[in-house]
DOPA-11446 format. One record per residue (C-alpha): x, y, z. Coordinates in steps of 0.25 Angstrom, whole numbers, plus 5000, padded with zeros to 4 digits. Example, Ala and Ser with C-alpha at 12.3 -4.5 7.8 and 13.67 -1.06 7.14 Angstrom:
<sites>
504949825031
505549965029
</sites>
This chain:
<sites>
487450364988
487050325000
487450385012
487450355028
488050395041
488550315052
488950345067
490350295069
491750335075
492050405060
493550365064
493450225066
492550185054
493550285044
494650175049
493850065045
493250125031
494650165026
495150015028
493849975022
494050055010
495249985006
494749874998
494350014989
495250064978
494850204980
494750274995
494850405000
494750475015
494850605019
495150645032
495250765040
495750725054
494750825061
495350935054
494051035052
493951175047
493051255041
493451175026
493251045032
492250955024
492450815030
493150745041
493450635034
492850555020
493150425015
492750375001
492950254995
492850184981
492850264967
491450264960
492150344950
493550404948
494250494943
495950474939
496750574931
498150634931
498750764924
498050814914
496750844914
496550774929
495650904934
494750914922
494450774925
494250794940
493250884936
492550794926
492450694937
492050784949
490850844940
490350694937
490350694953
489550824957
489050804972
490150664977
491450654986
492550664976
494050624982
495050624974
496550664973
497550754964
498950734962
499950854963
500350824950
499050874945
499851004943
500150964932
498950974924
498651114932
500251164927
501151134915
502151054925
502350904926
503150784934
503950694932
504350624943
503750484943
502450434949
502550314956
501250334965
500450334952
499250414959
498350474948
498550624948
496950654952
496050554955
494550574962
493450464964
492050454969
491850374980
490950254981
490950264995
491050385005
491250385020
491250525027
491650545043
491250645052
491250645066
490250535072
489850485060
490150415046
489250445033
489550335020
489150375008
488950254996
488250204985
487750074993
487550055008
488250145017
487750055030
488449935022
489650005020
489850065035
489549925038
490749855029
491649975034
491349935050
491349795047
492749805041
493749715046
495149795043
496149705041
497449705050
498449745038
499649775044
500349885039
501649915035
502650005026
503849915022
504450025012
505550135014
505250275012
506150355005
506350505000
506250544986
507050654989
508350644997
508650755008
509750804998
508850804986
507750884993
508750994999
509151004985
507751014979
507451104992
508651214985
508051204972
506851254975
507551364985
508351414972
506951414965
506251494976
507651594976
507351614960
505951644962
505451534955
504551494967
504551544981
504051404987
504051274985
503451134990
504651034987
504150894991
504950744992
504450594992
504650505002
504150364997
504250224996
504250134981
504050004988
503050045000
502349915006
501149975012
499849925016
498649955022
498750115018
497450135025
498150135038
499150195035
498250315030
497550315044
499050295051
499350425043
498250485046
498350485062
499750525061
499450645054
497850675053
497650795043
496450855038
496650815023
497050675026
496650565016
496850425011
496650394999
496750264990
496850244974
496950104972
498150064976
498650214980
498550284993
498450434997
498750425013
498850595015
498850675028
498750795023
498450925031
498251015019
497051055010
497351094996
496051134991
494651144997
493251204992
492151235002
490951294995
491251424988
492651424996
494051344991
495051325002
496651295001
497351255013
498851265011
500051225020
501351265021
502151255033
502251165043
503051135056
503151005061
502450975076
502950965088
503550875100
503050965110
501751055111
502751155114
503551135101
502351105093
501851245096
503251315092
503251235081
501951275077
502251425079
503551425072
502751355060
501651465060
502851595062
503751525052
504051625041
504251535030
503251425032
502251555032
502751605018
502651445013
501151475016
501051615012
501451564999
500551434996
499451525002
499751634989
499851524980
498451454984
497851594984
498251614969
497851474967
496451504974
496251604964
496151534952
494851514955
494251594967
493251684967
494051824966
494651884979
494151764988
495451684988
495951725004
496951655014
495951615024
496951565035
498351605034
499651515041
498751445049
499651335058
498951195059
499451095067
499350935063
499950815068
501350825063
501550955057
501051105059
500451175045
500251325041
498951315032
498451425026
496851425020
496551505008
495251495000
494351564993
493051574985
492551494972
491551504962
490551384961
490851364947
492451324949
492751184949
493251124959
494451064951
494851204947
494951244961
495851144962
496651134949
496951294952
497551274965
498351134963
499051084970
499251134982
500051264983
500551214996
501451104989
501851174978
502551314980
502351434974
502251474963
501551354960
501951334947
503351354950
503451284962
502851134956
503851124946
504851154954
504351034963
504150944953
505750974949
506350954964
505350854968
505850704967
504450644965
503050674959
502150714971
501050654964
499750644975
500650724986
500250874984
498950844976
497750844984
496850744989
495150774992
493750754989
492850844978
491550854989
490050824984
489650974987
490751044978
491851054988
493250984988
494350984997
496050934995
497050905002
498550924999
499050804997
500250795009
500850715020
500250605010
500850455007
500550394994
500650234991
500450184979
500150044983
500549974970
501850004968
502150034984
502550184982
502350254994
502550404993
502450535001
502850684998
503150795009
503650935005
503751075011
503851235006
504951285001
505151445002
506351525000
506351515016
506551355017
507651275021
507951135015
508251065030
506751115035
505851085022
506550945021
506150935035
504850975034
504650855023
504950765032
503950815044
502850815033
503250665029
503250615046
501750585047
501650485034
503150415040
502350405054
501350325046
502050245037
503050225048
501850155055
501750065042
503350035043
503549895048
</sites>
């Protein structure tokens, strides 16, 4: 592989490669929106076209991840895993139908990749890299106008999720969980959408995170903003980022800041996290080096664009010889958007649940060429199939014995409010 750098505003030639990318049937970017700490790896990656690929759903998915990361020792690996890859890891399954139709793990090697940095772009390829930053500033993008023609609509009605919401309640009261992440639809089966590039990037500066990405699989799209990292591996040290908790922002500095204190003082978003905290230290265990599995930062408030989050960071210290797929199959899926115990918790989901969560809840990330990986949790993420036009996206929220109905619903919806600003964008 060849490789280059160029000096150019990084911002403006990402605009311009993501929409010169779309005549690729397989694209993925990463973004992190300036979001740096100590676990941060890149500011933002864009790979284009599959050398070589890798599709598999339940059954023997991560064995086959693993085959195919090991013929691929030292290269970017990006790739996704669905939630319902829980069900090759537990003797559970689901039912509810799957009109997305998105494989349940798939990873690629990119012909092509683009990395950002502050002042500077580097392409790496197989041919010219000078020919291709060429054809990328060259790049006329077409004026496509865009639009959303459809009509969203909820899966679950306001009724049907209070009722679900009780259900899970009586479970918590009869000890057969003590928390519980319910989530609901909201989608469209006739969704006219075009141009999902731009509306990736409209997503984007509504709501900039630091595990954002757009993905593209044919003719399917993965548009996510999510703030959350599932699962990341740093050298020797493996690194889990739940959240749980979160306040909406603002109108005013003033009630921004109380908002932001009352998330940080309020006693059960703090047991929401305390409790997916325990659960990804047992989780950790399963393969950490004994008595190095610790809670790094505890109840920490972050503030984003539209919502306040309590994220917590535990991690701990591996052996060389784990693979990186049993990292991940140990801890998956996120503890964050399952409950506790985990077990328990899924298929009570998958009973009150109206729809398959599919992609939402998986994770999206790369396996790096130096032996570290990094995952997101797949939220705040809208999902178009593009050839049957089924638009969907999930939002959810904690359940505790503490809950009430009115504010988890409510929450839902302030978690849904950045992708309806950017479709609403689309609407014509």
């Amino acid at each position: 592989m060849a490789t280059a750098s160029f000096h150019i505003d990084p911002a403006s030639f990402l605009h311009q490669a993501l929409h010169w990318s779309k005549g690729f049937e397989v694209v993925c970017l990463f973004q992190s929106n300036e979001f740096q700490n100590q676990y941060s790896e890149i500011q933002s990656l864009l790979a284009i076209g599959a050398k070589d690929e890798l599709t598999a759903n339940v059954g023997r998915a991560f064995s086959e991840i693993e085959d195919f990361k090991s013929r691929y020792p030292h290269q970017w690996i990006p790739g996704f895993l669905s939630y319902d890859l829980k069900n090759e890891l537990e003797d559970i399954s689901t039912n509810h139908p799957n009109p997305l139709q998105f494989p349940d793990a798939y990873f690629f090697i990119p012909e092509l990749l683009i990395k950002f940095s502050n002042d500077q772009v580097e392409i790496e390829c197989e041919g010219s890299p000078e020919a291709i930053f060429e054809a990328i500033q060259s790049f006329n993008i077409p004026d496509n106008s865009n639009s959303y023609t459809g009509h969203l609509r909820a899966r679950m009605s306001k009724e049907a999720y209070f009722h679900a919401f009780e259900q899970m309640i009586s479970h918590i009261k009869r000890g057969d969980i003590y928390e519980a992440n319910l989530c609901q639809e909201f989608y469209d089966d006739a969704a006219a959408l075009n141009n999902l590039e731009d509306l990736y990037e409209r997503l984007n500066e509504i709501s900039p995170t630091p595990f954002s990405c757009f993905f593209k699989w044919k003719n399917k799209y993965i548009l996510s903003a999510s703030p959350e990292r599932f699962l990341a591996k740093r050298g020797s040290t493996v690194i889990s980022q739940p959240i749980k908790g979160t306040a909406a922002r603002g109108k005013t500095e003033e009630e921004d800041e109380i908002l932001r204190h009352n998330l940080a003082n309020n006693p059960k978003e703090i047991s929401e996290n305390v409790m997916i905290v325990d659960l990804v230290r047992n989780d950790l265990t399963r393969t950490a080096i004994p008595s190095t599995v610790e809670v790094t930062e505890k109840l920490g408030v972050y503030t984003f664009k539209h919502v306040h989050q309590m994220i917590s960071t535990i991690s701990c210290q591996v052996d060389s010889r784990v693979k990186a797929t049993d990292l991940i199959k140990n801890t998956f899926p996120a503890g964050s958007m399952t409950g506790a115990p985990k077990l328990s918790a899924m298929k009570l989901c998958d009973r009150y649940e109206h729809s398959r969560r599919g992609i939402y809840s998986g994770a999206i990330g790369y396996f790096g060429p130096n032996g570290d990986f990094d995952f997101n949790v797949v939220i705040r993420t809208l999902l178009y199939n593009a050839d049957n036009q089924f638009l969907s996206f999930h939002t959810g929220s904690a359940i505790t014995i503490d809950a009430t109905a009115e504010h988890e619903y409510a929450e839902c919806l302030t978690k849904a409010s950045a992708i309806l600003r950017a479709l609403d964008g689309f609407i014509k």
